[in-house]
C-alpha positions in Angstrom: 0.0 0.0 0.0 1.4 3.1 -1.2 0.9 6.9 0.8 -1.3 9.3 -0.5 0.9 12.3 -1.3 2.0 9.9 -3.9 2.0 11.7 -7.5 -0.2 10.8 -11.0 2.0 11.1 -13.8 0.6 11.5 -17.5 -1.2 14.8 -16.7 -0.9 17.0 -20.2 -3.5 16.5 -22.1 -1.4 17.5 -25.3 1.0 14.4 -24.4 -0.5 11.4 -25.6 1.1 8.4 -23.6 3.2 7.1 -26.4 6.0 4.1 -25.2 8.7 6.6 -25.9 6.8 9.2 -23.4 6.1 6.5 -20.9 9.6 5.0 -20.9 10.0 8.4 -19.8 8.2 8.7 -16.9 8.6 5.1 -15.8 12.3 5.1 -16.3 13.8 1.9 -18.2 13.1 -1.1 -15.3 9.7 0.3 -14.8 9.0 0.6 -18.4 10.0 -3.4 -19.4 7.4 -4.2 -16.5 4.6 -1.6 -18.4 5.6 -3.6 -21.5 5.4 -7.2 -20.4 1.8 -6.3 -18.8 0.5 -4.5 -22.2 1.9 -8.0 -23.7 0.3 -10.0 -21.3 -3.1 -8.0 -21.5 -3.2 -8.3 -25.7 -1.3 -11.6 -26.4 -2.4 -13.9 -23.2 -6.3 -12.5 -22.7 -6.9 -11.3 -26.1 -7.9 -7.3 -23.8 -7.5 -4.0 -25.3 -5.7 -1.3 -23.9 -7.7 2.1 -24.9 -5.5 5.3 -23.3 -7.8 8.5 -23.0 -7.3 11.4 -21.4 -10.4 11.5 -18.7 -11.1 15.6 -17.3 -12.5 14.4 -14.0 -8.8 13.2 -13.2 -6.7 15.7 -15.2 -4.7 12.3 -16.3 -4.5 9.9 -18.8 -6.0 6.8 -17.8 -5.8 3.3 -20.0 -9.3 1.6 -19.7 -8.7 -2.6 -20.6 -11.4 -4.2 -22.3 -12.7 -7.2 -23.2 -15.7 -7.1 -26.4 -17.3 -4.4 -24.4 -16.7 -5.1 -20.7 -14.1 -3.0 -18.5 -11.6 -5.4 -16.9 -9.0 -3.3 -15.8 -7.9 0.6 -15.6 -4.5 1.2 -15.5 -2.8 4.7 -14.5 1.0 5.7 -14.2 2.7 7.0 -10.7 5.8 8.4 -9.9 7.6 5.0 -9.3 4.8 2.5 -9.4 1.6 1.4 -12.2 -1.3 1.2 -10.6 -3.9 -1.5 -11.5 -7.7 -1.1 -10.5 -10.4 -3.5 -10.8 -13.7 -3.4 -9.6 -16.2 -6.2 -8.3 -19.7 -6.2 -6.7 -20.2 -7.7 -3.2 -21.4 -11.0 -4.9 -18.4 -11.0 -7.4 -15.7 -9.7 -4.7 -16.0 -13.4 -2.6 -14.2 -14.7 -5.3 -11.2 -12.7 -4.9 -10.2 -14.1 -1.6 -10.2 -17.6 -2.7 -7.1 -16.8 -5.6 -4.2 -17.7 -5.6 -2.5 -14.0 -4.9 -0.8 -11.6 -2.2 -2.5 -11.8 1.1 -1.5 -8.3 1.0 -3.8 -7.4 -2.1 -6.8 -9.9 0.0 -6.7 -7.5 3.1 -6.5 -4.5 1.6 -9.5 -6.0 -0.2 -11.4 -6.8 2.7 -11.8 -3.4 3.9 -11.8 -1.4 0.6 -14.6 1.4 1.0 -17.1 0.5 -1.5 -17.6 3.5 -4.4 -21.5 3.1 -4.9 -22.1 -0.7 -5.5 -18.5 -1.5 -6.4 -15.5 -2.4 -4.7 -11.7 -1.3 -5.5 -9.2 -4.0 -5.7 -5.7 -2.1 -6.5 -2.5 -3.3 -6.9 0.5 -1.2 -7.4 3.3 -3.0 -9.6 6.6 -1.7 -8.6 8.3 -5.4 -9.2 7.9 -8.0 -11.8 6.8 -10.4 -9.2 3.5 -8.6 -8.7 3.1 -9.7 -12.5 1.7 -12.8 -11.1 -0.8 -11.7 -8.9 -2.2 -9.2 -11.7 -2.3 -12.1 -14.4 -4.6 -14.2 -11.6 -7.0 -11.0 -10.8 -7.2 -10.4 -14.6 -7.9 -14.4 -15.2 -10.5 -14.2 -12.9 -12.1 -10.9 -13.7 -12.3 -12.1 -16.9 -14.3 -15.4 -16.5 -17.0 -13.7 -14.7 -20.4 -13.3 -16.0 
């Protein structure tokens, strides 16, 4: 869990979030990690990344799709990628019972709903945390 004074990166609307601009702002081992998840996202789930610059933030913001449902939004910190999914009550149970970071499961747990949905973030500083995203993402996907 990261602090809260923590900085959103991609905030020029003019600056479209091209690899050479994010290689930029990630830096280079940060940037490989970006990569391998864009990879990961296309090649292994068949998702599509969609970057957009969204007013209410003042950021760009890449929404992951699958056909026409929202998997995934992904946003770029100073230091970190940060990886939000969002389940109902029904569809949150699930999330305990994979196979990821007791970390992610706590944090989980007592996530303040927004509306009827629940946040389920993880911040990838390290490929390891690769893992945990590809589970979330599996099961995320294979919901109905």
């Amino acid at each position: 869990m990261k602090s809260n004074n923590e900085t959103i990166l991609l905030r020029e609307k003019e600056i479209e979030p091209t690899d050479k601009v994010l290689e930029n702002v990630l830096g280079k081992e940060l940037f490989i990690i970006y990569q391998e998840i864009i990879e990961i996202l296309s090649d292994e789930f068949n998702l599509e990344s969609q970057w957009r610059f969204y007013r209410d933030g003042k950021a760009w913001l890449c929404k992951v799709v699958y056909k026409k449902k929202t998997i995934l939004w992904l946003s770029i910190w100073k230091n970190y990628i940060k990886t939000g999914f969002y389940f109902t009550e029904k569809t949150g149970i699930g999330v305990l019972e994979l196979d990821i970071d007791n970390k992610i499961k706590e944090v989980f747990e007592v996530a303040k709903p927004i509306g009827k949905l629940i946040p389920l973030i993880i911040d990838i500083d390290q490929q390891k945390q690769v893992k945990d995203l590809k589970e979330v993402i599996r099961y995320k996907k294979g919901l109905k």
